[in-house]
C-alpha atoms as one frame of an Amber mdcrd trajectory, in Angstrom:
protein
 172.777 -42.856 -18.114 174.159 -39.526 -17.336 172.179 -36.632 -15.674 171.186
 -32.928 -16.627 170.071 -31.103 -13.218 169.156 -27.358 -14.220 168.279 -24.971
 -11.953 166.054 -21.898 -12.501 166.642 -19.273 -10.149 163.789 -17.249  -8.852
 163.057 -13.792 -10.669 160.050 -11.562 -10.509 160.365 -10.059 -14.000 160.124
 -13.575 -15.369 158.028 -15.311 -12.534 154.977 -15.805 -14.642 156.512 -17.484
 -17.621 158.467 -20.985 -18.107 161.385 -21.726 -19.684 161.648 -23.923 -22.364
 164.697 -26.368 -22.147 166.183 -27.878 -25.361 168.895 -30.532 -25.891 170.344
 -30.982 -28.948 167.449 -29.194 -30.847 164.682 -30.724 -29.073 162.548 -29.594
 -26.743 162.884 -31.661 -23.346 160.550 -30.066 -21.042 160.203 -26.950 -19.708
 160.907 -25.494 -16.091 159.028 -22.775 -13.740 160.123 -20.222 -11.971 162.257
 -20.997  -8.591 161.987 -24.941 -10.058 164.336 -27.790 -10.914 164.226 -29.979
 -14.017 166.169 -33.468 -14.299 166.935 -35.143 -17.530 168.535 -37.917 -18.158
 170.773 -38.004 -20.991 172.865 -40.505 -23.071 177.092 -40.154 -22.141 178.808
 -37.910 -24.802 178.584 -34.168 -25.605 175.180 -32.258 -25.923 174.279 -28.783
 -26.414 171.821 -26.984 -24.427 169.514 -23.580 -24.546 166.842 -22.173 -23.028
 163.561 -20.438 -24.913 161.239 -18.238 -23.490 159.316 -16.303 -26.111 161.401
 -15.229 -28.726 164.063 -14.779 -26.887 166.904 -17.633 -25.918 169.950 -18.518
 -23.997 173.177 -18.752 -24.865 174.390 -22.137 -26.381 176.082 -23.966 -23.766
 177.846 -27.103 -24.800 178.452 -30.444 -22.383 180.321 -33.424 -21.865 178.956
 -35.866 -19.884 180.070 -39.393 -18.853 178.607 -42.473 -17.925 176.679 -42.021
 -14.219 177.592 -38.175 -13.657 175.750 -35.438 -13.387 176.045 -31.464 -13.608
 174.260 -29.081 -12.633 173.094 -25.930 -14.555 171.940 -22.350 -13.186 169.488
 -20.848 -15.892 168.663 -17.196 -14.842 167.132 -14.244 -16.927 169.970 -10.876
 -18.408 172.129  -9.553 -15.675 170.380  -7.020 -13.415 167.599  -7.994 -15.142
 165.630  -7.988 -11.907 166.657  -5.078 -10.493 166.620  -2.393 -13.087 162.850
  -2.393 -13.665 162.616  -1.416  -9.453 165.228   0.911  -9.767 163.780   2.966
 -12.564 160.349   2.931 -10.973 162.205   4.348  -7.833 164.081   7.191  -9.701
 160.811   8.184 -11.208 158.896   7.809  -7.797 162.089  10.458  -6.712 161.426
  12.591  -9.481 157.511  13.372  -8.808 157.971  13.763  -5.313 161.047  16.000
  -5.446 158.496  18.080  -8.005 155.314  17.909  -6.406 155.936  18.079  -2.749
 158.918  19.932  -2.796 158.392  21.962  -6.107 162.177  21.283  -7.075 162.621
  20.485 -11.252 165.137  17.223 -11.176 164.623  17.055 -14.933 168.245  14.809
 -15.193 166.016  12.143 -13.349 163.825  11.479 -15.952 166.891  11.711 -18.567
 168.511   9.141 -16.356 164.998   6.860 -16.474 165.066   7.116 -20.326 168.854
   5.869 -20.695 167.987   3.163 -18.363 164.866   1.864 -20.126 167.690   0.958
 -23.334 169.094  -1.679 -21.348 166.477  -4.440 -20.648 165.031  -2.966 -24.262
 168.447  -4.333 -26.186 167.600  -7.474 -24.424 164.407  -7.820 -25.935 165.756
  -6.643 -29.046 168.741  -6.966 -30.428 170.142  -9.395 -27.744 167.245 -11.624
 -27.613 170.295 -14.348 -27.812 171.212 -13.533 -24.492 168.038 -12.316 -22.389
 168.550 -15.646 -20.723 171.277 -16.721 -18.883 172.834 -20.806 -18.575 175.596
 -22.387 -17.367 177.219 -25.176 -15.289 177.197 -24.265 -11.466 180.363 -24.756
  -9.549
């Protein structure tokens, strides 16, 4: 038997939910946050994605052998756990630089609103790609 080792890598924004792992079309189990899942497989070429909600991963296809393994990282959009903080903190900018220093930054909250599209296409329109997989080196 061959060996699927996938690796979920730890994110806040997705922390509370699990990803559900499916080979070939059918669901094999599904994997928490910071957590590794091991399936064995049959030898020959599989496809694999990741679910969570309605969104999914990419379609990532494999070719295993007889007795190898490989191992997958599965992670959630790029920067997708670091533009939520980083919006919050331009906002936090923007009400002190108003309230304590009475200085209008109005190009803050401009900024905010472009960067609110991003993890909204993912969600959206991308909902293909909100999650990431793919063999680890």
């Amino acid at each position: 038997m061959a060996k699927i080792i996938i690796e979920r890598k730890s994110e806040w924004n997705n922390k509370a939910r699990d990803f559900e792992i499916y080979l070939d079309g059918e669901k094999v189990g599904s994997i928490r946050d910071g957590n590794t899942l091991e399936i064995e497989v049959e030898p020959g070429r599989h496809q694999l994605i990741a679910k969570i909600d309605w969104c999914r991963s990419n379609v990532l296809e494999i070719e295993l052998n007889e007795n190898t393994s490989k191992v997958i990282a599965l992670s959630g959009f790029k920067y997708g756990a670091i533009i939520m903080p980083v919006l919050l903190g331009i906002i936090l900018a923007y009400l002190i630089s108003k309230y304590a220093f009475n200085v209008e930054l109005n190009f803050l909250l401009i900024l905010t609103s472009i960067g609110f599209l991003y993890p909204l296409y993912f969600i959206t329109f991308g909902k293909n790609n909100y999650l990431v997989i793919n063999e680890s080196s």
